[in-house]
N, C-alpha and C positions, 0 to 999 in steps of 0.2 A: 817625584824625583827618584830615578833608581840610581843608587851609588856605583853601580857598576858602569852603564852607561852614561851617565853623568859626570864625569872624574876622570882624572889620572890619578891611578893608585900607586901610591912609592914602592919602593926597592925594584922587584924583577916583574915588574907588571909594566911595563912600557904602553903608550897609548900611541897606535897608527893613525895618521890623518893624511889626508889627499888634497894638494893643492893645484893651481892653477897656475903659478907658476913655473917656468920652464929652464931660462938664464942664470947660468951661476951663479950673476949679480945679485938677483932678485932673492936666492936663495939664502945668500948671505947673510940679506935683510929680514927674512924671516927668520933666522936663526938669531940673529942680533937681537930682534924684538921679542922672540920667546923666550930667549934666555935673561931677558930683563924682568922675567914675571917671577916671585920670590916661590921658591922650593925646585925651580925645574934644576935638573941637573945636568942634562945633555942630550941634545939630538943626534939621530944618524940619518941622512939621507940615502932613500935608495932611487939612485939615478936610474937602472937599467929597466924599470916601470915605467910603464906611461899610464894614465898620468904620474906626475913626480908623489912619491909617498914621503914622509919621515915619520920615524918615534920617536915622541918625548918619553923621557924617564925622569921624576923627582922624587925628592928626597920627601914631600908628604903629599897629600890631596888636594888636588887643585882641577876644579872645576874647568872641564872644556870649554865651555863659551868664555874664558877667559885666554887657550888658546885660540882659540877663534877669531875674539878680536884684537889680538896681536898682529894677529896678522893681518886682516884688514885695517888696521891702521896705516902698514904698506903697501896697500895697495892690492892685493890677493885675497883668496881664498880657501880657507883650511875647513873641508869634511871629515867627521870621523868614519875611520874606514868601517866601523861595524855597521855603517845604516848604509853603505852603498851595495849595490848588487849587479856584478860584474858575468 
């Protein structure tokens, strides 16, 4: 397990991920559900990407595959943007 690619690191280290998602609706939902996981602090979406990206930022360490299955809980899919190659 490397901590850096493994993790979201708090304060100014935001972590990018790529989903599948497209509908504002949907996006909601995913931000609803991340934001239910304890330490995250706030997502921003950037709509003008395709695919759709956001960063979470939290206040400590919290394991990716925990955003991950946030979001596949509704229905989606969240990549971390460091293992894609574009």
């Amino acid at each position: 397990m490397e901590v850096l690619l493994d993790n979201v690191i708090p304060e100014n280290h935001p972590r990018t991920f790529t989903t599948n998602a497209s509908e504002h609706k949907d996006l909601i939902k995913i931000k609803q559900a991340i934001l239910a996981i304890d330490g995250v602090e706030s997502i921003e979406f950037m709509d003008v990407v395709f695919p759709k990206q956001f960063k979470v930022t939290s206040s400590k360490m919290i394991e990716v595959r925990f955003v991950e299955e946030a979001v596949n809980e509704v229905g989606f899919n969240a990549l971390p943007r460091e293992f894609l190659s574009f």
